[in-house]
N, C-alpha and C positions, 0 to 999 in steps of 0.2 A: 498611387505610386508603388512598383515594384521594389520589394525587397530584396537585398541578394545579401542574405546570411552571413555566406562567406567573407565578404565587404564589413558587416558588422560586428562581425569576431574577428577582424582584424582591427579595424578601430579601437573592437573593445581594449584586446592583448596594446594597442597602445597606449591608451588610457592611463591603463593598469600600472604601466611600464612607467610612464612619466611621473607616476604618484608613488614609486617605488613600491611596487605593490607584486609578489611573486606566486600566481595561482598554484595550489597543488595540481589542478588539472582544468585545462580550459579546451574544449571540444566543440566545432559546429559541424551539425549536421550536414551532409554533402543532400540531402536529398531538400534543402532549402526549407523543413519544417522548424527549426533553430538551432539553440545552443547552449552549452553548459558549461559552467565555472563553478571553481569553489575558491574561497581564498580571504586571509584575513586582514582585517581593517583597522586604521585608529580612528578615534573618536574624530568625526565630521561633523560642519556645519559648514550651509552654503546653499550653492546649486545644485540639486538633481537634475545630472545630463536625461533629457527628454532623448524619447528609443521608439523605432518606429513598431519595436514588438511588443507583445503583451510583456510586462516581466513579472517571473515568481521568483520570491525570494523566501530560502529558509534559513534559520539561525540557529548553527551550530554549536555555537560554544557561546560561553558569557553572556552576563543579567544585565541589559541596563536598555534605558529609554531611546527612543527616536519618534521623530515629527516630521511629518510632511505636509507642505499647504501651499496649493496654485491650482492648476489644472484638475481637474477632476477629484475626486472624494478627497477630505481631510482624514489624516490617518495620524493617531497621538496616543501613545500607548508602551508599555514594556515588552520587549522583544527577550526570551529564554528561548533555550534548545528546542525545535520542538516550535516556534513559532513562524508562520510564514506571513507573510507582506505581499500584496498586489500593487501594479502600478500598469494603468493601460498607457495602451499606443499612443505618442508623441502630446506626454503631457508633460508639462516645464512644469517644475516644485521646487520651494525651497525647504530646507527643515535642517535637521542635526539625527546622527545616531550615535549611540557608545562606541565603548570598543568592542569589536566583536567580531565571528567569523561567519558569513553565511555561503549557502549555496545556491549560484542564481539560474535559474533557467528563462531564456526567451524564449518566445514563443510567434511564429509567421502566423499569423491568424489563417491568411489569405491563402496559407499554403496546404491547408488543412481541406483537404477536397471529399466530398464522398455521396453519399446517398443521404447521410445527418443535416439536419439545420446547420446551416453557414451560423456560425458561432460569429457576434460582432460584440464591440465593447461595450454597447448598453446594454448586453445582457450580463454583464459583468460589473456594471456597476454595483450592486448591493453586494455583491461580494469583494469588493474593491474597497470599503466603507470602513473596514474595521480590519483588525489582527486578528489572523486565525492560531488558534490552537486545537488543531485535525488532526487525530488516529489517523485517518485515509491520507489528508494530505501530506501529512510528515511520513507515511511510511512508505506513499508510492515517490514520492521525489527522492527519498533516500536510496532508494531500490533503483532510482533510475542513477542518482549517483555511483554507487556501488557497481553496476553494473557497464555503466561508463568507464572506468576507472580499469578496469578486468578487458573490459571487449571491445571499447570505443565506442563509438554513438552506433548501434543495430537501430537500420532504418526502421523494420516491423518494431521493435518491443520498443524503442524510444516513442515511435506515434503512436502507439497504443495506450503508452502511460502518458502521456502529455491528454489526451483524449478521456481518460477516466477523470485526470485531474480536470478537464474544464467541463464537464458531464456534471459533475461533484460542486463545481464552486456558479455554475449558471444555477443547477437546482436551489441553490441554497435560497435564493429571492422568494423561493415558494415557501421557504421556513419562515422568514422572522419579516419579508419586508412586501407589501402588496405594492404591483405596479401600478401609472398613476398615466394615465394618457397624457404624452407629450405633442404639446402645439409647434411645429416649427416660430420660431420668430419671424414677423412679417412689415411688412409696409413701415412707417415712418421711425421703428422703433429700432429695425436692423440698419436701416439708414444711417439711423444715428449715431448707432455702435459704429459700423462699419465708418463713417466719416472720421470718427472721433480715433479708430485706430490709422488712418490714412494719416491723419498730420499732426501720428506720435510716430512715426516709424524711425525717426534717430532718437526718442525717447524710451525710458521703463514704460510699461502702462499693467495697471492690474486687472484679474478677472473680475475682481470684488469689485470695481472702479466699475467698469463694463456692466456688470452685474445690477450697478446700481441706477446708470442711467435708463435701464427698461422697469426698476421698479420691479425687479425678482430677487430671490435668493443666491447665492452661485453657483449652486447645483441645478434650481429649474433652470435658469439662465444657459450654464453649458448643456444641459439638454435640448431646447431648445433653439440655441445658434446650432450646434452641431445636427439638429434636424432638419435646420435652413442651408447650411451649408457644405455639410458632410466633414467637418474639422471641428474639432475643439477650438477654443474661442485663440489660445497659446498660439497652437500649433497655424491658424487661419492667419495668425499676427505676424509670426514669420515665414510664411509664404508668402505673404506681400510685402515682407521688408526684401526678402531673397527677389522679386516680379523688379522693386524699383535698384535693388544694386545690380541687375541685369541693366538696367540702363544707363547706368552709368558707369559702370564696365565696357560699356561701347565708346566710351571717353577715354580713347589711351592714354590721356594729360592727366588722369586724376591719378595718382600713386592708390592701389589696394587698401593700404590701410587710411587714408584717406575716405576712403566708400565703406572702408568697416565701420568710423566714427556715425559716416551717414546715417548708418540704416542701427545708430544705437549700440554696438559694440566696440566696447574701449579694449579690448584683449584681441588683437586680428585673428590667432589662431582659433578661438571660439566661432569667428565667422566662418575662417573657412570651412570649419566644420560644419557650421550650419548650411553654408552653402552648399557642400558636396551630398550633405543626407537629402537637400531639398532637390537638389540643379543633377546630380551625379556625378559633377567633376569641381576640381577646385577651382576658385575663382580666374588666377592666371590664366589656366588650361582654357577656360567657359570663353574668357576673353580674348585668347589665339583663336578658337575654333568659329568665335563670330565676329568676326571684324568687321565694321561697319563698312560698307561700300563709299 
């Protein structure tokens, strides 16, 4: 699925807005490589909105704990200045964090072109694993902050430093963590999953749950479906809740928030959001533009 930055740094700036929240400075890149924010927070607990981009996050100001756990690596640990947080592309987490200020940069993986290895999220997994506390990484994201702030997003020097930083956090798997061949999930065991997410899709359902009916841990387990699938096990969950409220959006009798309850969300505006990041347009709009014959 195409990303369009621009699209996401509007989203975000709403977000942001609806939670009273007023960045010092929130910038997306026009050349579709990402975007940057800084801006301060109170203590949370809940949902982390899954993002179709890589995100870095560093923490500017204030000591105190945060917790992440769903889609891809658990991450539990104290965040100080000086610390940065990973979270890959369109993974659903719940957790808590203090109060605190950070600086976030997304990151278009996809947009990232050149002569270098296509950079993907498993090779960010072990760096995704823990909280960094990085000379290089706090001081090239600050650099790219600062220099934001003064110049605006410079296409050249923004992908340059966004490039040293994933250069710098891919190596790191060759420091503390050896890679381990991953099996795609196959024959009766993805079946199973895959059934078992089919007729939850106006339910929660967990990865650990998932995880548990193939008899792995949730880390082999989302490696593995996302080698059979190309998606995080999250992210595959709501594409196919987003596949069945397409058809029933061909239902002009059913009211929207009706087919939000459907497909498992009691909050419609969460839908439509999910629906626009997956389909590209909001539900209403999806539902003019395909009218059943």
């Amino acid at each position: 699925m195409k990303i369009d930055v621009v699209q996401e740094h509007s989203q975000l700036n709403t977000r942001m807005h609806q939670l009273g929240i007023q960045p010092s400075i929130s910038i997306a890149d026009r050349g579709g490589i990402g975007l940057i924010a800084h801006a301060k927070f109170a203590a949370f607990e809940g949902e982390y909105t899954p993002a179709p981009c890589l995100m870095l996050t560093l923490c500017t100001k204030h000591i105190g704990r945060m917790k992440r756990v769903g889609d891809g690596p658990e991450l539990d640990g104290v965040l100080r200045p000086g610390t940065v947080a990973i979270a890959l592309p369109n993974t659903a987490a719940t957790g808590y964090w203090s109060q605190t200020e950070m600086l976030g940069i997304a990151v278009n993986l996809d947009a990232l072109s050149g002569p270098e290895k296509t950079i993907t999220s498993e090779d960010l997994l072990p760096a995704a694993s823990l909280l960094h506390n990085d000379t290089l990484l706090t001081s090239v994201m600050t650099a790219l902050w600062q220099d934001a702030e003064i110049h605006g997003l410079s296409g050249a020097f923004f992908e340059q430093g966004i490039r040293v930083l994933l250069k710098h956090l891919t190596n790191f798997q060759g420091k503390q963590h050896q890679v381990t061949r991953c099996y795609p999930l196959t024959g009766v065991r993805l079946k199973q999953v895959v059934d078992l997410m089919e007729s939850r899709l106006g339910e929660d359902i967990s990865v650990s749950e998932l995880a548990a009916l193939t008899g792995q841990d949730v880390r082999t387990f989302t490696r593995s479906f996302v080698a059979a699938t190309g998606l995080p096990p999250y992210a595959y969950f709501t594409y196919r809740r987003m596949e069945f409220a397409k058809q029933l959006l061909r239902n002009h009798q059913l009211p929207v928030t009706d087919i939000a309850l459907s497909v498992g969300y009691t909050n419609p505006s969460k839908f439509a959001a999910a629906f626009r990041r997956f389909c590209g347009l909001a539900p209403s709009l999806w539902r003019h533009q395909n009218k059943s014959s």
